[in-house]
Structure formats: C-alpha cells, structure tokens
C-alpha positions in Angstrom: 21.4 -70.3 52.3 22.7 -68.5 49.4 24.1 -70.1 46.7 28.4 -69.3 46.4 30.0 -68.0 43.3 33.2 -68.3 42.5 35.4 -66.2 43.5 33.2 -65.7 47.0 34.7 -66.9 50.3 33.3 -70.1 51.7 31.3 -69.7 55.4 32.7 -71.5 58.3 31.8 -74.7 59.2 33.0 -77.4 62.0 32.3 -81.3 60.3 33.7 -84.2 62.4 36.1 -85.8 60.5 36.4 -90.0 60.0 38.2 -90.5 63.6 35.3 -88.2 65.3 37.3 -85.2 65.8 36.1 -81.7 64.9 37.5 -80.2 61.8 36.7 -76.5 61.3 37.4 -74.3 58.4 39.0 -71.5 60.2 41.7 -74.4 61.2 42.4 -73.6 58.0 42.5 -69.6 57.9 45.5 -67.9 56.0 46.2 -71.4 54.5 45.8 -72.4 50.5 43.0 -75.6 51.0 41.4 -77.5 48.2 37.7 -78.2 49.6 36.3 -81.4 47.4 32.8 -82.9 47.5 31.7 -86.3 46.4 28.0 -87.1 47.1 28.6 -90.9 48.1 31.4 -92.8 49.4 32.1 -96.7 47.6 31.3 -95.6 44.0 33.6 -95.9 41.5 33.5 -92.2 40.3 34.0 -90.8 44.0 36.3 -93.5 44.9 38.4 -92.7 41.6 38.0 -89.1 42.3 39.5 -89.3 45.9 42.3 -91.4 45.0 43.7 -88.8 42.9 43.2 -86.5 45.0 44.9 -88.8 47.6 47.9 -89.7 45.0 48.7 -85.8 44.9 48.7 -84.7 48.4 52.0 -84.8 48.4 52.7 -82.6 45.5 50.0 -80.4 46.9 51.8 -80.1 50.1 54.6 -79.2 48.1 52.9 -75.9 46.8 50.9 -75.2 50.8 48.0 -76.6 49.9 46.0 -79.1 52.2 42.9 -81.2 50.9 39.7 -82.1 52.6 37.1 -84.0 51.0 33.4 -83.8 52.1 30.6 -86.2 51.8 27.3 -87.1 53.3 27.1 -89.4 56.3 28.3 -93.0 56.4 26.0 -95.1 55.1 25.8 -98.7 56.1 27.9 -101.4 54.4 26.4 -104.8 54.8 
C-alpha cells in the first residue's frame, strides 16, 4: 500500500469498533472527521493523548467535526 501524503484522501476502510459493531469510513463521507492513531492502548502517552481528545469532543462537535481513534487489537490485561 502506498504511503498517504497530506493533503491525499484516506481509502475506505470498515474496523469494528469497541462494542463489535462495524464502523466504516464512508459513514463518515461529506462529514469533517479527525482520524487519530495511538499504537497501544494503557500507556500513559496514548491514554493522555485520547483524553484530550475525549475532553474536546464537544467543542469539536461544535465546529461538525467527529473523532475516531484507531489502535491495534486489544491486548490482554492480566
């Protein structure tokens, strides 16, 4: 797969999301989305950067813009 650029659009994809229900990009299509990766869930710098992200949805909804965050699978907690 070819690396993006900025400015380039992003291909679909369809993830599940955390209650196991399908979440597609083009759900998404004609809408202003902020698409955030963190590459592992229960560290402090992904934790810290969801929470913000999570403390401004509303102000984000404010200007139309939804938020999704992607990361890789769940990983066992013991």
């Amino acid at each position: 797969m070819a690396q993006l650029k900025e400015g380039d659009a992003a291909p679909d994809f369809a993830l599940t999301d955390q209650d196991g229900h399908m979440v597609r990009l083009s759900d998404y299509s004609g809408r202003r989305l902020l698409l955030y990766f963190y590459p592992k869930a229960l560290t402090s710098g992904c934790t810290t950067q969801a929470q913000a992200v999570r403390d401004a949805l509303d102000e984000l909804a404010a200007h139309g813009v939804a938020a999704l965050g992607i990361r890789p699978g769940i990983e066992s907690i013991p």
